[in-house]
N, C-alpha and C positions, 0 to 999 in steps of 0.2 A: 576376541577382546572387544569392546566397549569403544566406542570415540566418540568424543562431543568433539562439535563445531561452533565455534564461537559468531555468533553473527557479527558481521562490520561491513563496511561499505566495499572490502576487498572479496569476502564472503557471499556478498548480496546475492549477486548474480546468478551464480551456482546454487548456491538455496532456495534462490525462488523458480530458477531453473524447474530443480528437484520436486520444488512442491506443486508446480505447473502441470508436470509429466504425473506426477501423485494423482492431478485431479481430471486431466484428461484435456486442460484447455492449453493455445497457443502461450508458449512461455513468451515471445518477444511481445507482444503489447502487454503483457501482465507485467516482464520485467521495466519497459520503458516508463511503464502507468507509474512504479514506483517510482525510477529515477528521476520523473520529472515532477514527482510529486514531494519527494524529501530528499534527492542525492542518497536517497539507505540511511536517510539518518532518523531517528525516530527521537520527533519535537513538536512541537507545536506551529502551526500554522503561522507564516510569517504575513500574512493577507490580514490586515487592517478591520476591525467588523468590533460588533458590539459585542465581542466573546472575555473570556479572562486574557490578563493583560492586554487588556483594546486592540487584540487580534482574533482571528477565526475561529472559533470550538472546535477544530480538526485537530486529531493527533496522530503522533507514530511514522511508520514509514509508508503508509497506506494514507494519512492523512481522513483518516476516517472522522465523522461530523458528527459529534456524538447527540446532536438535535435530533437530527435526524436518526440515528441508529441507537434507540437507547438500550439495545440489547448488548451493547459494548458499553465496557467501562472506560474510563479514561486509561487506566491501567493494564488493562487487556488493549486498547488503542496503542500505547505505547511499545508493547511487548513484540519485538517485530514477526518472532513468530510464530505469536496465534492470529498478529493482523494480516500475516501472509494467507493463511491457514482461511480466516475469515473474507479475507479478499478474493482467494481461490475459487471457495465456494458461493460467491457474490457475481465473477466472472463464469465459471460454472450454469450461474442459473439466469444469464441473457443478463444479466446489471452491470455491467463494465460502463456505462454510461453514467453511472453516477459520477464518474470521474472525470474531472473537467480535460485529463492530462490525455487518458482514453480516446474521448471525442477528438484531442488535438491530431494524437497517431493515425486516427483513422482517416482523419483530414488529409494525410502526409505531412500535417505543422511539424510534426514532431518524430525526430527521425532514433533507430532504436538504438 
C-alpha cells in the first residue's frame, strides 16, 4: 500500500531525518538548521529587510533567500519538501554555511 505523510512541525524531524540519511549528510545540524530557521513552519522571514512585506526575501522552512538562489521559486521556497530536498543537496555540497542558524550549531550557539 501507498502512505503519504503529511509534513507539520510534529512530522519535521522524522522527514528531514529521512531525507538527511537519503542524501548521506549528518541529519542533526540539517534538522536544527531548520528548527532554528522557521520552528518547521514554512513562511516568510520574520527579519526586518527591504524584502516584501518590509521583511527578508527568505521563504519556507529552510528560509531559503530567493536574491540569492534564483533557481528557487518562492513557491518551490515554501514547499517544505522540495526545500528539504534543495537544502539537502545544498548541505550535501559543503554550503550549509549559507545558513546563519548553521554557523550558530557549529559555534555550539545553537543546541539540536
Amino acid at each position: 500500500s501507498q502512505y503519504t505523510v503529511e509534513f507539520s512541525t510534529t512530522t519535521a524531524p522524522l522527514i528531514l531525518q529521512a531525507i538527511a540519511t537519503k542524501h548521506g549528510i549528518d541529519p542533526i545540524p540539517f534538522i536544527a538548521t531548520a528548527k532554528c530557521e522557521s520552528q518547521f513552519v514554512p513562511q516568510q522571514s520574520k527579519i526586518k529587510a527591504r524584502g516584501p512585506n518590509g521583511r527578508e526575501n527568505s521563504w519556507g522552512i529552510f528560509q531559503i533567500n530567493l536574491p540569492y538562489h534564483p533557481d528557487v521559486t518562492k513557491e518551490q521556497a515554501m514547499d517544505p519538501w522540495y526545500a528539504a530536498e534543495w537544502s539537502a543537496k545544498q548541505f550535501k555540497a559543503g554550503n550549509a554555511d549559507i545558513w546563519t542558524c548553521h554557523r550558530l550549531f557549529k559555534k555550539g550557539a545553537l543546541s539540536p
